[in-house]
C-alpha positions in Angstrom: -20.3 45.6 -25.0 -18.3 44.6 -22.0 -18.7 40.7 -20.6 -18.5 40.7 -16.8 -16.7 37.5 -15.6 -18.7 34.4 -14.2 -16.9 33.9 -11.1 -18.4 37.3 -10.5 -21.8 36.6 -11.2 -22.0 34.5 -7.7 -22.5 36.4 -4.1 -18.8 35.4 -2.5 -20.3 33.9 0.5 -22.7 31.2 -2.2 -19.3 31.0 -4.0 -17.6 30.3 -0.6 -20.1 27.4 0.0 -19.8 25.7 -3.4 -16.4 25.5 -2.4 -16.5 24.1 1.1 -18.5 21.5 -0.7 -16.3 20.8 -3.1 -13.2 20.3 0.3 -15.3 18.2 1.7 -16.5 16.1 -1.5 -12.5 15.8 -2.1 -11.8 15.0 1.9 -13.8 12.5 1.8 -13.0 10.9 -1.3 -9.3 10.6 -0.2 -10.1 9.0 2.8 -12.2 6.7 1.4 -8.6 6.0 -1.1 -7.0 6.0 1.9 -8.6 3.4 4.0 -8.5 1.3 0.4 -5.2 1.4 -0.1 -4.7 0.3 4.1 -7.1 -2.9 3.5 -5.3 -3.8 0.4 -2.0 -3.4 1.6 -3.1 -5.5 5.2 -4.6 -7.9 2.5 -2.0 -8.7 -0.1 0.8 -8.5 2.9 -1.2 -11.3 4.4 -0.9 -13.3 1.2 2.4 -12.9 0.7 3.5 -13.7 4.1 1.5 -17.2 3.8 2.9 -18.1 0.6 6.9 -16.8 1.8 6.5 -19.3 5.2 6.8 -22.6 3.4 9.8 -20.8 1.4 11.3 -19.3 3.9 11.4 -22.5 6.0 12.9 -24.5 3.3 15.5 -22.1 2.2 16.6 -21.3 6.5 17.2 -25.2 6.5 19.2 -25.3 3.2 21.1 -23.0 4.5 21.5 -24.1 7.9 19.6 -21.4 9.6 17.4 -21.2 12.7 16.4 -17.9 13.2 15.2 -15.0 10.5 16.2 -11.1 12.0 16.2 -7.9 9.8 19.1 -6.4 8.9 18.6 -2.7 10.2 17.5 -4.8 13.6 20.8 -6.7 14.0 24.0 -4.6 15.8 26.1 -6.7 12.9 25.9 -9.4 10.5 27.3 -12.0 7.7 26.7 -10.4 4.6 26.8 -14.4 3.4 23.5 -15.3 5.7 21.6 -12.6 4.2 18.7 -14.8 2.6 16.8 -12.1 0.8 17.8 -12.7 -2.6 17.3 -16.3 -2.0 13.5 -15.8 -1.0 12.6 -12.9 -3.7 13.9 -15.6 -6.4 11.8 -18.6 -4.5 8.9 -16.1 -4.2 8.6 -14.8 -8.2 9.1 -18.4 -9.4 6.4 -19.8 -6.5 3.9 -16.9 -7.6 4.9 -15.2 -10.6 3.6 -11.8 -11.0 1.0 -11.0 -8.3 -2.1 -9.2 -9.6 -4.9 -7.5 -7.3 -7.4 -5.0 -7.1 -8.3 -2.3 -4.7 -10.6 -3.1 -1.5 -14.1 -1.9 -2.4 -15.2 0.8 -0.3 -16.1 -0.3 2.8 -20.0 0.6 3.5 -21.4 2.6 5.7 
């Protein structure tokens, strides 16, 4: 007795269908991740950028600063004035560790 294999058992162009379905089913899915992931970012980048002002303000006039730049923007700089440790130890002892969940899906 000889089994024939399932994948067989379908016409190709049914077969072909179920798995355009399937593409799409995913596509859509990882958009929907996608555009999550963006809203979350935008929202917990908010919060951390209102929390870091008050910080960031107070450590610049510790140390005598006026202005904040980044480092990959600046043609050359003090290693001394770079503040980032300063404000990464201000932020984890300000807010600990920072828990948050995914956006929701947004609804159509």
């Amino acid at each position: 007795m000889r089994c024939k294999p399932t994948s067989r058992s379908y016409p190709r162009p049914q077969r072909a269908g179920a798995l355009a379905l399937r593409e799409q089913s995913f596509d859509d899915l990882q958009n929907t991740r996608n555009s999550q992931i963006a809203r979350t970012r935008a929202r917990v980048t908010s919060l951390l950028i209102r929390q870091m002002a008050p910080l960031l303000a107070q450590i610049l006039s510790q140390r005598g600063c006026s202005a904040v730049f980044e480092s990959s923007d600046a043609y050359a700089f003090t290693p001394a004035m770079d503040l980032t440790d300063d404000v990464i130890r201000a932020m984890n002892a300000h807010l600990g560790a920072l828990a948050f969940d995914l956006e929701p899906p947004e609804t159509q």
